[in-house]
C-alpha positions as CSV (number, residue, x, y, z in Angstrom):
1,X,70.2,69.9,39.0
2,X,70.5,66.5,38.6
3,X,70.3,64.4,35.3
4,X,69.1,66.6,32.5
5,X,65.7,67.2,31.7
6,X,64.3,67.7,28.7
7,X,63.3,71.2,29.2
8,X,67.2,72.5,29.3
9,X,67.7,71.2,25.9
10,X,68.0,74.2,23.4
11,X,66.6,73.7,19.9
12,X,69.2,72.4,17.2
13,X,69.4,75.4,15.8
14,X,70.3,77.4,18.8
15,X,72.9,75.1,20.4
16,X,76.3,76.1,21.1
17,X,78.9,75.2,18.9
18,X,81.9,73.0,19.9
19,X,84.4,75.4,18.4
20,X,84.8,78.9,20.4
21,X,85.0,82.0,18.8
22,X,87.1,85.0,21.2
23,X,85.8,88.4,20.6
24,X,88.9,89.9,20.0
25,X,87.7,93.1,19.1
26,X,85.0,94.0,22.4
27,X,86.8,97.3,23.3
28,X,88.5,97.5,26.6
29,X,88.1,101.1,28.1
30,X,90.4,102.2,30.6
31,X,88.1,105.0,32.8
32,X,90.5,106.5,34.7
33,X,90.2,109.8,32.9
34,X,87.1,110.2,34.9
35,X,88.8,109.1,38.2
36,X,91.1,112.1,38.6
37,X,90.1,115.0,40.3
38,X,91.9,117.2,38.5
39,X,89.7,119.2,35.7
40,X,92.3,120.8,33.0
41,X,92.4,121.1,29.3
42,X,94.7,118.1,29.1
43,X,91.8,116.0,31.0
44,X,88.8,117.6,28.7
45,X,90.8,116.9,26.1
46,X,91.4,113.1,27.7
47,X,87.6,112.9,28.5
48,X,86.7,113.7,24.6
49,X,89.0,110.9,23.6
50,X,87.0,108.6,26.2
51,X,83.5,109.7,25.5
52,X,84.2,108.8,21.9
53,X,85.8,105.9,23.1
54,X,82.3,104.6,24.5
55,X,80.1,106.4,21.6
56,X,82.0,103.6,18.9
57,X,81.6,101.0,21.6
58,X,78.1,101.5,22.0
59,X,77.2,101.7,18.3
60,X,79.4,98.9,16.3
61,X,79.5,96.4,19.7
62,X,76.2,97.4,22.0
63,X,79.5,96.0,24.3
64,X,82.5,97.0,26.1
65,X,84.5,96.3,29.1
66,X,86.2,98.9,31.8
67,X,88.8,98.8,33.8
68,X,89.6,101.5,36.3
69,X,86.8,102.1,37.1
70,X,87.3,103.0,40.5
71,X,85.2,100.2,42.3
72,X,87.4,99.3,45.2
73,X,88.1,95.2,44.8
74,X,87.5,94.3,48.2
75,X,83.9,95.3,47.7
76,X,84.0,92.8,44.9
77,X,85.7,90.1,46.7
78,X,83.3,90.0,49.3
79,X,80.1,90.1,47.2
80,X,81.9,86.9,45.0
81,X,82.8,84.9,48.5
82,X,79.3,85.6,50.2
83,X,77.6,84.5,46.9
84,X,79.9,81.2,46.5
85,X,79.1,80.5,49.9
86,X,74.8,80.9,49.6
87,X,74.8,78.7,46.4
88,X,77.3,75.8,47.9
89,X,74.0,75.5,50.3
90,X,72.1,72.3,50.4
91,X,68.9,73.3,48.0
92,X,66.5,72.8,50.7
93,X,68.6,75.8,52.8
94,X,68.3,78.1,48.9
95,X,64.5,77.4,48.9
96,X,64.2,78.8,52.5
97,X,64.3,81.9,50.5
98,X,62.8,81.1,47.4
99,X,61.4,83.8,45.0
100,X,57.7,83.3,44.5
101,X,54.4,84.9,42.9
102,X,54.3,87.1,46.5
103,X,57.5,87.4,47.0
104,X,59.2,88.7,43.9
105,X,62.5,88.7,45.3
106,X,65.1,85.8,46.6
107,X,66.3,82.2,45.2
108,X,65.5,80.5,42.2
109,X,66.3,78.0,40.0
110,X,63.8,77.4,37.2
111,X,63.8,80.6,35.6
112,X,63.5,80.4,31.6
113,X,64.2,82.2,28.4
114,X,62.6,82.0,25.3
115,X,60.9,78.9,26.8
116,X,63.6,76.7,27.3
117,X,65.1,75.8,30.9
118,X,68.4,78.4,32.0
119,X,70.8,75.9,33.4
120,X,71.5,78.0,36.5
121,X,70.4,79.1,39.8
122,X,70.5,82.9,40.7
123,X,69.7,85.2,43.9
124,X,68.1,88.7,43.4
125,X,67.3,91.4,45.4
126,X,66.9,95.3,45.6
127,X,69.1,97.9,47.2
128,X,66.3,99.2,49.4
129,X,64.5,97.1,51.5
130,X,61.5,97.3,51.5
131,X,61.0,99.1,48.1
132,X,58.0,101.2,47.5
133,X,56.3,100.4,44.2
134,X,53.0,100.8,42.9
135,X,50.2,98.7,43.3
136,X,49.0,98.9,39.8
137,X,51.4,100.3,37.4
138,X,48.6,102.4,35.7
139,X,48.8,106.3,36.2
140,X,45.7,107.0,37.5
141,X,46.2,104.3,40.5
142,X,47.5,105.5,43.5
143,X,48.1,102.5,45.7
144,X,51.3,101.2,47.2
145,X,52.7,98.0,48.2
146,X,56.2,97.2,49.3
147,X,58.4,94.8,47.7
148,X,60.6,93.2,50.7
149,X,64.0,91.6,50.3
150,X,64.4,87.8,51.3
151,X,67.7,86.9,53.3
152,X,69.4,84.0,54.2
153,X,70.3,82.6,57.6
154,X,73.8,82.0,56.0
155,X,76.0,83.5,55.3
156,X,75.5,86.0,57.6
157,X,77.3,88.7,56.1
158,X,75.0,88.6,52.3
159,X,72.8,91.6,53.4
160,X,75.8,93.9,54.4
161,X,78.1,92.9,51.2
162,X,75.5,93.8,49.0
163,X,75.1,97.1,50.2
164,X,78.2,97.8,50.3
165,X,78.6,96.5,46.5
166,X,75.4,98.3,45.2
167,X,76.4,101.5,46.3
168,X,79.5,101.0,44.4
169,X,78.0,100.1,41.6
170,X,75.5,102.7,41.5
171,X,78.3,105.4,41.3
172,X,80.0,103.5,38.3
173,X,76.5,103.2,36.8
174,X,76.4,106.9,37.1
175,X,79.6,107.8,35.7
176,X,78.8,105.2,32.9
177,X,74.9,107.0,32.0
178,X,77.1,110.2,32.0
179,X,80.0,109.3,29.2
180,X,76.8,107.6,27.1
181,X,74.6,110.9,27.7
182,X,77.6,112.9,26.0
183,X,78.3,110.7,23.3
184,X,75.1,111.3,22.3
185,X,75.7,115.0,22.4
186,X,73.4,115.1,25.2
187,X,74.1,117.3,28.6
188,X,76.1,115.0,31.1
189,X,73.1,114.7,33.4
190,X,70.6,114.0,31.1
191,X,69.7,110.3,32.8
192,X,69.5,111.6,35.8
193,X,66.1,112.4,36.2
194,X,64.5,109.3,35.0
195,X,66.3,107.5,38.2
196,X,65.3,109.8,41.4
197,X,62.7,107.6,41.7
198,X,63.9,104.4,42.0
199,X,65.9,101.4,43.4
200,X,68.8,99.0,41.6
201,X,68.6,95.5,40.8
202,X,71.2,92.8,41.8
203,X,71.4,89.4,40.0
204,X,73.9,86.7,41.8
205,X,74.3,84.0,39.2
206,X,75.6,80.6,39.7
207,X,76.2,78.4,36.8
208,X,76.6,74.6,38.0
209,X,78.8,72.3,35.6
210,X,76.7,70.5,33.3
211,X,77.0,67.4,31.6
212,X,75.2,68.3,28.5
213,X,77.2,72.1,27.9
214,X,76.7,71.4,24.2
215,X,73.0,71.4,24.3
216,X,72.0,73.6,27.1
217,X,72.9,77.2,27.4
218,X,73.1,79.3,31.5
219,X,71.1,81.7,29.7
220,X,69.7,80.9,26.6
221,X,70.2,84.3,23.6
222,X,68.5,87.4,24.8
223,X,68.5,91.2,24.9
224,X,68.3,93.2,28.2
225,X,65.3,95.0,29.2
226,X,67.4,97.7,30.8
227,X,69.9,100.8,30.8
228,X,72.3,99.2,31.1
229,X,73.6,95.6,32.4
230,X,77.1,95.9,34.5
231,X,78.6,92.4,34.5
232,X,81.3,90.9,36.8
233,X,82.2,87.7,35.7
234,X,84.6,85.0,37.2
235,X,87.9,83.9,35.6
236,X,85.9,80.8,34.0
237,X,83.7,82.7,31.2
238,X,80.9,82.0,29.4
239,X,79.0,85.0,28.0
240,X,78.7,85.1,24.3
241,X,77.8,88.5,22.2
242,X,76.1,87.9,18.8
243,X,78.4,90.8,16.7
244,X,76.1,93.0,14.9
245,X,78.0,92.7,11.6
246,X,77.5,88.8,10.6
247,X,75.4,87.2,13.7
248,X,78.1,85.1,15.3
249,X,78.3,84.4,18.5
250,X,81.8,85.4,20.2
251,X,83.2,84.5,23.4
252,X,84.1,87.3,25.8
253,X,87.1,86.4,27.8
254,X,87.1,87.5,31.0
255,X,89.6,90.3,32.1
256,X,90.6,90.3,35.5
257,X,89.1,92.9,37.6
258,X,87.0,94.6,34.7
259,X,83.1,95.0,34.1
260,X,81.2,94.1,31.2
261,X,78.9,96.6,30.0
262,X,75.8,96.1,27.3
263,X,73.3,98.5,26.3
264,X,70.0,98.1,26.8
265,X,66.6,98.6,25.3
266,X,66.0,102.0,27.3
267,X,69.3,103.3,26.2
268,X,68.6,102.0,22.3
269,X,65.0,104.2,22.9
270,X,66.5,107.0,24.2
271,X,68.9,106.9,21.2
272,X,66.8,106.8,18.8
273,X,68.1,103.8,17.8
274,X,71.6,105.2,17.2
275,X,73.1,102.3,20.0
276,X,71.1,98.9,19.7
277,X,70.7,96.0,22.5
278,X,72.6,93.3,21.4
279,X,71.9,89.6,21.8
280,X,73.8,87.4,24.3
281,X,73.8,84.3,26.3
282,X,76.0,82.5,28.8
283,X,77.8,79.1,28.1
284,X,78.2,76.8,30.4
285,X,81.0,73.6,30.7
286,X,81.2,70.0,32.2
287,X,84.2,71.1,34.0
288,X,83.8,74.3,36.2
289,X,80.9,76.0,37.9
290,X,80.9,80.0,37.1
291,X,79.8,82.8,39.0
292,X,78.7,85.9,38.1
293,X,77.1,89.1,40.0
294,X,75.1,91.9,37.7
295,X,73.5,95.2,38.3
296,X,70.8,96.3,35.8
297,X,69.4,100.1,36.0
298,X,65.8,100.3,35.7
299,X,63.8,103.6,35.3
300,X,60.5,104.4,37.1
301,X,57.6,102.3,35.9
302,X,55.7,104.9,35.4
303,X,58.3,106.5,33.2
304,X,57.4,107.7,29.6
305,X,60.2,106.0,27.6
306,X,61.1,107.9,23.9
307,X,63.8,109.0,21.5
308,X,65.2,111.8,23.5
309,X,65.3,115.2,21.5
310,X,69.4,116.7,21.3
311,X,70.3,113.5,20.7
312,X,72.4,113.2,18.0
313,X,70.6,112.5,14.7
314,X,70.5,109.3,13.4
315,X,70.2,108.6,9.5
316,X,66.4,108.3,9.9
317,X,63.6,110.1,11.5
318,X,62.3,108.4,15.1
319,X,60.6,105.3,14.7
320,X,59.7,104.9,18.0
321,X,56.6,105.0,19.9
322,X,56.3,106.0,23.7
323,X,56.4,102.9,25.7
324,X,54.7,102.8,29.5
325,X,57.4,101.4,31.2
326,X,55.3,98.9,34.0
327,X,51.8,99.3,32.4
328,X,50.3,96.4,32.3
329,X,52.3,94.5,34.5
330,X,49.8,95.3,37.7
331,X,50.1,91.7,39.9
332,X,53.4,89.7,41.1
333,X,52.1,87.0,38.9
334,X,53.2,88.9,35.9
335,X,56.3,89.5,37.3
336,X,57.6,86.6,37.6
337,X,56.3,85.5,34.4
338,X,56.9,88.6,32.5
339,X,60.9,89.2,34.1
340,X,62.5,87.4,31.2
341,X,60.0,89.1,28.5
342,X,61.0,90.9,25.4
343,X,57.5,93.0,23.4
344,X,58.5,94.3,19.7
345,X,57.2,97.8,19.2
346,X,56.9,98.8,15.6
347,X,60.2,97.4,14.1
348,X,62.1,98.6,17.3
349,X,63.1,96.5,20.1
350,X,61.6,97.0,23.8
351,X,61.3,95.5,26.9
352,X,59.1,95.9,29.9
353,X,60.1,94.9,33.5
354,X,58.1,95.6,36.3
355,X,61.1,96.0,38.4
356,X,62.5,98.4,40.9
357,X,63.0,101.9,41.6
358,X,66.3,103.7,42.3
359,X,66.5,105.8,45.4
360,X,65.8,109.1,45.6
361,X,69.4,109.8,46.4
362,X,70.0,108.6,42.9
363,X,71.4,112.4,42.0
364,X,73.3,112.6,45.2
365,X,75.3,109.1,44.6
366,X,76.5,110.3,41.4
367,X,79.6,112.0,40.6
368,X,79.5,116.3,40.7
369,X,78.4,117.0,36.5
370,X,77.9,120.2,35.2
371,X,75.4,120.9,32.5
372,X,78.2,120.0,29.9
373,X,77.2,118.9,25.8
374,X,80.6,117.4,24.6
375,X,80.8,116.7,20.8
376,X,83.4,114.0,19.5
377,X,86.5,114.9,18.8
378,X,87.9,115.3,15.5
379,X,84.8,116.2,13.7
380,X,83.1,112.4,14.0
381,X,79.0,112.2,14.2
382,X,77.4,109.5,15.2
């Protein structure tokens, strides 16, 4: 990236500080309750103590990390190695593949937020290739057009890791919509609907050493449009979560082998506002490149997005109007501009991405779920 231009300098105001704060209390949840095939009244009872375990996460944090979550770590390995090896590239090789206003998918490197320059580089594509989507994301338009991957000459490899990785990460996504859903009081199942339609979303971030790392941010503050963001980070760090409580920014230290989890808008309208996207950003340091591979769970476009009814009550009625997940977002033009947008509704947080569909497999990827409502234990509401 070269000597520092302007454009990555983050107002005064939004800066990082020089003194780092470790979020201490980010729960860690151990998911191996939901790894064992054996169903007994020791387990429910083990699976209540986890679903509340993720309801309190969800609602003081918005964060929370797993570990057991049965993603095999070879999978991993080989996603982390293949993307080391496509970002150590010569840039003209990256911008053989470079994402565009036709081709909404591939490298980039000038990608912003809140109008200030992300000090990183990233790589994106979708599970399925090519991915369906509609023309026009208004109802009454029926046209098609397919959204096609972009791969690299090298490393060779890229296209097979990341299926490999995606499917495993769709079946933790799955189990992780499933412990939310009953937290909520909700059937087990309830998600899975809105995703039989659809395709997942990989990020591969790479965050280059910077000689400014106290006035530019990777990714300056921001909420996630999504479900759900899983996170794998590196053993370097940098994601910050602003806690809910008093608005400071805390550093999450990585844990080896886990996922970071943060709810996103969807979930916080499905919930009624009872779990809340929370802002965060990623640091970066003169020192050490990072690296750091994401999955984000989008609904159909076409989706109707509201406070679900069973879910638990919050203290207030709904305040949430429908949203028309993809309306308005009918050219690739708007989706490159719009990927990084966040639209206030009322006094309630949204976001709109135009992105991808799940498969219709989406169902037949997840874990075997019954029709199950499980209340927390001891008598706690949410």
């Amino acid at each position: 990236m070269g000597e520092v231009d302007p454009a990555f300098i983050q107002p005064q105001e939004h800066r990082p500080k020089p003194d780092i704060t470790r979020a201490e209390g980010i729960p860690l949840i151990d998911l191996s309750t939901i790894s064992s095939p054996i169903s007994n009244l020791d387990n429910d009872q083990a699976l209540g103590v986890l679903v509340e375990e993720i309801g309190d996460a969800c609602k003081n944090w918005g964060f929370f990390q797993v570990i057991n979550h049965g993603v095999p770590l070879a999978k991993r390995q080989n996603i982390e190695k293949a993307s080391r090896f496509f970002f150590d590239q010569p840039l003209e090789e990256k911008r053989k593949v470079r994402r565009n206003e036709e081709k909404v998918l591939g490298y980039y490197d000038t990608e912003h937020t809140k109008n200030v320059r992300d000090w990183k580089e990233v790589f994106d594509l979708n599970v399925q290739d090519p991915t369906v989507v509609p023309a026009s994301y208004k109802p009454a338009h029926e046209e098609l057009t397919r959204w096609f991957n972009q791969w690299p000459e090298y490393p060779n490899d890229l296209r097979e890791v990341c299926e490999e990785y995606a499917k495993e990460m769709e079946k933790l996504a799955c189990k992780l919509m499933g412990l939310i859903a009953l937290s909520l009081g909700l059937p087990e199942d309830r998600f899975h609907g809105f995703f039989e339609e659809q395709t997942s979303f990989i990020r591969l971030n790479h965050y280059p050493p910077c000689p400014v790392p106290d006035l530019a941010l990777g990714v300056g503050r921001h909420k996630d449009a999504f479900a759900l963001t899983i996170l794998a980070q590196d053993d370097v760090g940098g994601l910050e979560v602003k806690r809910k409580t008093d608005g400071e920014w805390l550093w999450v230290k990585p844990t080896p082998n886990a996922y970071i989890i943060n709810v996103g808008d969807i979930i916080q309208v499905w919930s009624n506002d009872i779990y809340e996207s929370v802002e965060h950003r990623a640091m970066v340091n003169s020192g050490r490149e990072r690296f750091s591979i994401s999955l984000f769970p989008w609904p159909s476009t076409l989706h109707q997005c509201a406070a679900l009814g069973g879910a638990r009550k919050s203290a207030k009625p709904c305040q949430i109007q429908t949203i028309q997940l993809g309306e308005n977002f009918s050219s690739q033009e708007n989706v490159v501009i719009f990927r990084s947008l966040t639209l206030r509704t009322s006094r309630f947080i949204t976001s709109r991405y135009p992105n991808q569909r799940w498969p219709k497999n989406w169902t037949e990827r997840c874990p075997s779920s019954s029709n199950r409502t499980l209340m927390p234990i001891n008598g706690s509401t949410l």
